[in-house]
C-alpha positions in Angstrom: 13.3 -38.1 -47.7 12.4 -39.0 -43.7 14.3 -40.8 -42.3 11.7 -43.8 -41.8 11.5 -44.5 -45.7 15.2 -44.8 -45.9 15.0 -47.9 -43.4 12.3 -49.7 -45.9 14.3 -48.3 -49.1 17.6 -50.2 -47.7 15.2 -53.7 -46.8 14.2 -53.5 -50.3 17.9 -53.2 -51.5 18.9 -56.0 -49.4 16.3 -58.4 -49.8 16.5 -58.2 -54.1 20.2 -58.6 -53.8 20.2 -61.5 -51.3 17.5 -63.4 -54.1 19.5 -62.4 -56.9 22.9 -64.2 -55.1 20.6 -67.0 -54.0 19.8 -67.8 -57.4 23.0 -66.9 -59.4 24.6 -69.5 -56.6 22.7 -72.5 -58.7 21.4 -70.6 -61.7 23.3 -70.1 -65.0 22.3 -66.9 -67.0 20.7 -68.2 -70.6 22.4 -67.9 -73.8 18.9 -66.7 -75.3 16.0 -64.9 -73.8 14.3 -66.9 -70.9 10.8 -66.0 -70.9 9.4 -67.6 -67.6 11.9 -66.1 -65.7 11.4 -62.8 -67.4 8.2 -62.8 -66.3 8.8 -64.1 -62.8 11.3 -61.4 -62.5 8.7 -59.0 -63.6 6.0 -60.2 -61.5 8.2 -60.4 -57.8 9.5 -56.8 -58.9 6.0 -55.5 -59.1 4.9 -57.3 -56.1 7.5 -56.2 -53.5 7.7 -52.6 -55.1 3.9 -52.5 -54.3 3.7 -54.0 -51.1 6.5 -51.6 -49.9 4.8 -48.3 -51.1 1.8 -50.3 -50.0 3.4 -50.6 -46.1 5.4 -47.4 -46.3 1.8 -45.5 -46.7 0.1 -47.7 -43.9 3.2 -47.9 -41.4 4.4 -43.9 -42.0 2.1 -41.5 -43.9 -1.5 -42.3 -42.6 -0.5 -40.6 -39.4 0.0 -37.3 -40.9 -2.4 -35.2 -42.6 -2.5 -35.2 -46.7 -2.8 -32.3 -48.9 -2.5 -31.3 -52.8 0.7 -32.1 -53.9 3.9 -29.7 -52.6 7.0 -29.3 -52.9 9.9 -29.4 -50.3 13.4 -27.5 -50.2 15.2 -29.8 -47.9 18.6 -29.3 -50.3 20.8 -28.0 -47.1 19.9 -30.3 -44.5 22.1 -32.5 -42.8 24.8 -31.5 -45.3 23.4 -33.4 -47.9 24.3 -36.8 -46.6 20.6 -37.7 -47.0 21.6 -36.9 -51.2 24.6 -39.4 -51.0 22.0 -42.1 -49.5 19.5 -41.4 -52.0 22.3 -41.5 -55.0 23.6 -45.1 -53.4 20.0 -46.4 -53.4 18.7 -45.6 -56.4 22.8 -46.7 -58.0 22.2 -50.4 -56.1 18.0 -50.8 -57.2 19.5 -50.7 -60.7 22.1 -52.6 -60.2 20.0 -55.0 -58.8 17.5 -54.4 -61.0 20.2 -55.1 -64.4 21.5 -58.2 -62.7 18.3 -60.0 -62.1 17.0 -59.2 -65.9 20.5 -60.4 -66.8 19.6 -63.9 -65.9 16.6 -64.1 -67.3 18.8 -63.3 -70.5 17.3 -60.3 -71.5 19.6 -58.2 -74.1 22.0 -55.6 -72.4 19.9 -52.7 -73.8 17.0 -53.7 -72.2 18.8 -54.5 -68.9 19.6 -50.6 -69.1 16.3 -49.1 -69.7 14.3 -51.4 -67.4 16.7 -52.7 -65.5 19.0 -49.8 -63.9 15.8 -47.6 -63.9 14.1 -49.2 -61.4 15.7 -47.2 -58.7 15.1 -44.0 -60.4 11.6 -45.3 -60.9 11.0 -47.0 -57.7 12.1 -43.7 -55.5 10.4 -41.0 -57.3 7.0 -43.5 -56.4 8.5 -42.3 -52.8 8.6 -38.9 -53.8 5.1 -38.4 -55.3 3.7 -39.8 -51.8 5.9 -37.6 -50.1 4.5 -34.9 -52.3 1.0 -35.9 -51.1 2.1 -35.8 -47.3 1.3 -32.1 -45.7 4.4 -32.6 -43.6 6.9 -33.4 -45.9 6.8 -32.4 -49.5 8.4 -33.7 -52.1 12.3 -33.0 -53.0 13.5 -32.0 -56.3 17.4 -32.3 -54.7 15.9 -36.1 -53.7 15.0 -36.3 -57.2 18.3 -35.1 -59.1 19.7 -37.5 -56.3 18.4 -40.4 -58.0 19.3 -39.4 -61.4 22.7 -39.3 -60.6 22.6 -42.6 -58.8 21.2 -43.5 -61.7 23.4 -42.0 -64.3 26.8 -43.2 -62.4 25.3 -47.0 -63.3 24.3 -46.3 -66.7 27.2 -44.3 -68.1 29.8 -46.9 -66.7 27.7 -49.7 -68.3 27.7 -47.4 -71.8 31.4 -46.4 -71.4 33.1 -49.8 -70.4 30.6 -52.2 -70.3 31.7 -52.6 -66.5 31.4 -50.9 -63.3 34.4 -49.9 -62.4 33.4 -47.3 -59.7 30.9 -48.8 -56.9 29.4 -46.6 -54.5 29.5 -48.3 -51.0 28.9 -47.4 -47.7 30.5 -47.4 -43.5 28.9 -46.4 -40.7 30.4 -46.2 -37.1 29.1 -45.1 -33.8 29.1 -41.5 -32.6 28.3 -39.4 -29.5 25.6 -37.5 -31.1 22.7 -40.2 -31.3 22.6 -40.2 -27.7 22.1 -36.5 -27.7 19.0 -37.1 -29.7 18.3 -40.9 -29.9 14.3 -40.1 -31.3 15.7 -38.5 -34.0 19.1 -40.7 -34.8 18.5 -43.5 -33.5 18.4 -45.3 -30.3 20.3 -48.2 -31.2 23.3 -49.3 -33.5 20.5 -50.7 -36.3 18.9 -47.6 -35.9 21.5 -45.3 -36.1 23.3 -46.8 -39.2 20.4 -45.9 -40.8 19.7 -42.5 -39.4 22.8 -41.0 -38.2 23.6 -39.2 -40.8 27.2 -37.9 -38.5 28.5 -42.1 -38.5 27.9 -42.7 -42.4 30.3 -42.2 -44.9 29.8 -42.6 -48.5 32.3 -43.7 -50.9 33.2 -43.9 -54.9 35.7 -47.3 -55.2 37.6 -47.2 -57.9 39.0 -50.7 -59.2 42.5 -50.1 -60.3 43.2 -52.9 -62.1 40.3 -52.1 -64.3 41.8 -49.2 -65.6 45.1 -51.0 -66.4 44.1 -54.6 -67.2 47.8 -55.2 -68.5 48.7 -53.9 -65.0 50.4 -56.1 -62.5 47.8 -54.5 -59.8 46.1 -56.7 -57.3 42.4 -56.9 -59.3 40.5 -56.5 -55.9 42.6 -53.6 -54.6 40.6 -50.4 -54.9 41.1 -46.8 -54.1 38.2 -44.7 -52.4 37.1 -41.4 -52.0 34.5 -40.6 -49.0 32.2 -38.2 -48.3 31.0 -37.6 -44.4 29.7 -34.9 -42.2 29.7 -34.8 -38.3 28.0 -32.4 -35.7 24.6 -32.4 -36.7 21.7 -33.0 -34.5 19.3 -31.0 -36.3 18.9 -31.4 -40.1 19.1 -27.3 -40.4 21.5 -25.0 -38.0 18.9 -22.5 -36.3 18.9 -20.0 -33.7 15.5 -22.0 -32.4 17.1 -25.2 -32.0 17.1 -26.5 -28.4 21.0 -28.1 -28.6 23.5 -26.1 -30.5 25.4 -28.0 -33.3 28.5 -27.3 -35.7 28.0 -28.5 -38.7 30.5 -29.5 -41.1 31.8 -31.3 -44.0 34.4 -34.3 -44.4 36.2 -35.3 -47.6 38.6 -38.8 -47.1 41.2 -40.9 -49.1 41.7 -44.4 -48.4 42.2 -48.0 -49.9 39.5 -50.8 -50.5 39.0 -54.0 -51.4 36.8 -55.3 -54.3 35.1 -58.5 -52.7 34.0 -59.8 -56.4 37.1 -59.5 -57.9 38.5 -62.3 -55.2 39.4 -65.3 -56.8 37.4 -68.1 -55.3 36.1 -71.6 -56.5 33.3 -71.1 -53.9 29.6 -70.5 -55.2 28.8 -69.6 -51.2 31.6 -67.0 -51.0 30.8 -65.7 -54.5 27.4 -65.0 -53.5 28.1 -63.4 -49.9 30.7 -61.5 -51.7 28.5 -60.0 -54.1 26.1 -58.9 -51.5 28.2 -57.1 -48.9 30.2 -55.5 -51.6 28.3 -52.5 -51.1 30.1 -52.1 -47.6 33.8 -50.1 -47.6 36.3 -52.3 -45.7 37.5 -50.5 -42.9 41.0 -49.8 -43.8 43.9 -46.6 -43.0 42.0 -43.2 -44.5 42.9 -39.4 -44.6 40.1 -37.2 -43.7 40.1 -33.4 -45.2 37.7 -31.2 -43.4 36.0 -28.2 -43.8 37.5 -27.0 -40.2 40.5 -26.8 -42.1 42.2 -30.0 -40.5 43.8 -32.9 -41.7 43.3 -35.9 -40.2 44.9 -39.7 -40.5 42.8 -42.7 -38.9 44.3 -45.5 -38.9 41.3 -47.8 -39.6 38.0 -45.9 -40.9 34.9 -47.2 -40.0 
């Protein structure tokens, strides 16, 4: 997916899970099927999912010539970090998407088919105007992106009822966006959304979850990440005007679940809930395909 459509894809994420914390903060979920909010739910879903494919088309894809629909190989570029951003998206839409249906009281079942779809749903809209686009195409590794987003918040939810494993996100600065600032951004908002060598993606395990008769702290997780660094062009070619060296970066490291943290707050329950996406910077190990082994003492 460009780069572009991943800054609107991340608004959207943030701006549904900012409303759904607002409201939990003074909201209580039903004990029976709410019907107005159902419906509002239903009706503000429909609304901003539109008006983003709605500005993503005017803003992005009117400049560029349309044709019939194609299809894009894009599955090696940039070491498929842009997969791991399109798995986190689609994983927090229908997380967001459950959570919001959840307090309009609507039965767990139906929480997981319309509910935890809606990223699925949402991004393959994305797709099918990418499709349309004569200078992208769309992805089918985009695609089977989503689904596993998709499928890592479903199965949890038909396993344990729970999710034990969140996907979440860091990002630090790096010396390649100012090789090619157009491309990875120009500034630090920018580049934490486009270069793809400062972002790191991560499965957080909850350990306590796993042994609730443990004596474990409950918001002490353990992480495993998933980074690449030296690209400045999504493919290595001979025709590229700055070479680059490519490769991959694998990492082991401690987190911290912020909604497992015991507070009598509403506030700090809802901030919590919101920037629990984000991997606390904490000591890592970093295995890379270089065939080094490297210890940081606090990963960004």
């Amino acid at each position: 997916m460009i780069l572009k459509t991943k800054a609107f894809i991340v608004f959207f994420i943030l701006s549904a899970t900012t409303f759904n914390a607002q409201n939990n903060s003074f909201l209580k979920k039903p004990d029976t099927l709410n019907t107005k909010r159902r419906n509002a739910v239903i009706i503000s879903e429909s609304v901003l999912a539109t008006g983003t494919l709605f500005a993503l088309n005017e803003l992005w894809y009117k400049d560029y010539p349309r044709t019939s629909f194609q299809f894009k190989n894009d599955n090696n570029d940039w070491k498929q970090m842009d997969k791991a951003g399109h798995l986190m998206t689609s994983y927090y839409i229908g997380k967001v998407g459950m959570e919001v249906l959840d307090w309009s009281g609507v039965s767990k079942k139906n929480q997981l088919i319309y509910g935890a779809t809606l990223g699925f749903s949402f991004l393959t809209a994305v797709e099918i105007i990418d499709g349309f686009s004569k200078q992208w195409g769309a992805s089918i590794g985009d695609v089977l992106a989503n689904a596993a987003g998709t499928g890592i918040l479903v199965g949890q939810e038909l396993l344990w009822q729970e999710q034990r494993i969140t996907v979440k996100y860091s990002f630090h600065q790096t010396k390649f966006a100012k090789q090619r600032p157009n491309t990875l951004g120009e500034n630090y908002i920018q580049q934490s959304l486009k270069d793809y060598n400062g972002q790191t993606y991560w499965l957080s395990a909850n350990i306590w979850s796993f042994n609730k008769e443990g004596n474990f702290p409950k918001w002490l997780n353990v992480a495993l990440g998933y980074g690449a660094e030296g690209m400045l062009y999504g493919e290595t070619k001979t025709t590229n005007e700055i070479p680059q060296d490519p490769y991959r970066q694998f990492y082991l490291s401690l987190d911290v679940d912020l909604t497992k943290i015991e507070t009598k707050s509403r506030f700090l329950k809802s901030v919590f809930s919101v920037v629990n996406f984000i991997k606390i910077p904490a000591p890592s190990l970093e295995i890379n395909t270089k065939g080094k082994i490297k210890f940081h003492y606090l990963h960004f």
